[in-house]
C-alpha positions in Angstrom: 104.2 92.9 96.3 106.1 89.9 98.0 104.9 88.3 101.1 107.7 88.1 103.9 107.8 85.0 106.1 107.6 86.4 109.6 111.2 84.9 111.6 111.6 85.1 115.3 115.4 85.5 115.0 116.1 87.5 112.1 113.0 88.4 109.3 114.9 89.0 106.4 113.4 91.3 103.3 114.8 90.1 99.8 114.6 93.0 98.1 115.9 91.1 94.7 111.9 89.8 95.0 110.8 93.2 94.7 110.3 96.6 96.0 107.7 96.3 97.7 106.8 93.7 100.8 104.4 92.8 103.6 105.3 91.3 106.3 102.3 90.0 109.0 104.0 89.7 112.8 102.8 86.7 114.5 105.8 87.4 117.8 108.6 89.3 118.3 111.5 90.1 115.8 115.3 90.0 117.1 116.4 91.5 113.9 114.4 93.2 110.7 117.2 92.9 107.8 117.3 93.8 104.5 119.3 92.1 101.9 119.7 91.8 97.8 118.4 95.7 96.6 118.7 96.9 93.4 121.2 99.9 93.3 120.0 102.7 93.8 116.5 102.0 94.3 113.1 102.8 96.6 111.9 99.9 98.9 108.6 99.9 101.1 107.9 97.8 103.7 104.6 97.4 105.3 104.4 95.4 108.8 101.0 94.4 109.9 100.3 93.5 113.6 98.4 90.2 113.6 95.0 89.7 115.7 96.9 89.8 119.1 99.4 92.5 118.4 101.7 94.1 120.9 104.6 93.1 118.3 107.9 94.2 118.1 111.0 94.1 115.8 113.9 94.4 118.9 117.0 95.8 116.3 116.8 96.5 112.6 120.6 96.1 110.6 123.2 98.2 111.2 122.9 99.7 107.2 119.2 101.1 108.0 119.5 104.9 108.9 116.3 106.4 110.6 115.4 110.2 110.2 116.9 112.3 113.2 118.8 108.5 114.2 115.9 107.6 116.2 114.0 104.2 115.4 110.5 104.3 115.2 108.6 102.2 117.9 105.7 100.5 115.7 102.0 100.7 115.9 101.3 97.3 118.5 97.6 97.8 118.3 96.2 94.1 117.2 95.8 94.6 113.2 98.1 98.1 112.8 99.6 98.8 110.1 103.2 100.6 109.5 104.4 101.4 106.6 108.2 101.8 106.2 109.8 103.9 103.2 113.7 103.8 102.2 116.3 105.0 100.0 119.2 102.4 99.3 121.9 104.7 97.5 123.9 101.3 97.3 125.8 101.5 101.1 122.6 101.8 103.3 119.2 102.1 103.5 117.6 105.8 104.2 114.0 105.4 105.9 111.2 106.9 107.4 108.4 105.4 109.3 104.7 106.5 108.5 102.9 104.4 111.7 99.6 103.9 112.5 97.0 103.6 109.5 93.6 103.1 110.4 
């Protein structure tokens, strides 16, 4: 599992790292973006809330596809945890949002 350096602008998830990544949020993020899969492949994504929480990731890139085209709205409870799931098939990223793991 990589470790994703939290970005205000854009957090960017190198999926050539791995296929699977955490990424803490310590603020807000303007963009969530993935880059560098391996074709076809699965990718998880888990965001953590730090100790505050009330985080939020404002847009996500144009090649992630949400379930019914609706983007989750993420756990903000201080420590949450969301787990994000996706299917690259080589164009864009398929994913569902499992939120709120206690």
């Amino acid at each position: 599992q990589q470790t994703i350096t939290y970005n205000v602008t854009t957090t960017t998830v190198d999926w050539g790292a791995g296929n699977k990544a955490t990424v803490t949020l310590t603020g807000n993020v303007g963009t969530m973006a993935f880059t560098n899969p391996p074709k076809p492949s699965n990718v998880v994504l888990k965001i953590v809330q730090d100790a505050t929480g009330s985080r939020v990731v404002t847009a996500w890139d144009t090649d992630i596809k949400w379930a019914d085209g609706a983007t989750p709205t993420l756990t903000t409870t201080a420590n949450g945890i969301d787990i994000i799931s996706c299917y690259f098939d080589g164009t864009s990223y398929y994913c569902v949002a499992s939120l709120a793991f206690a």
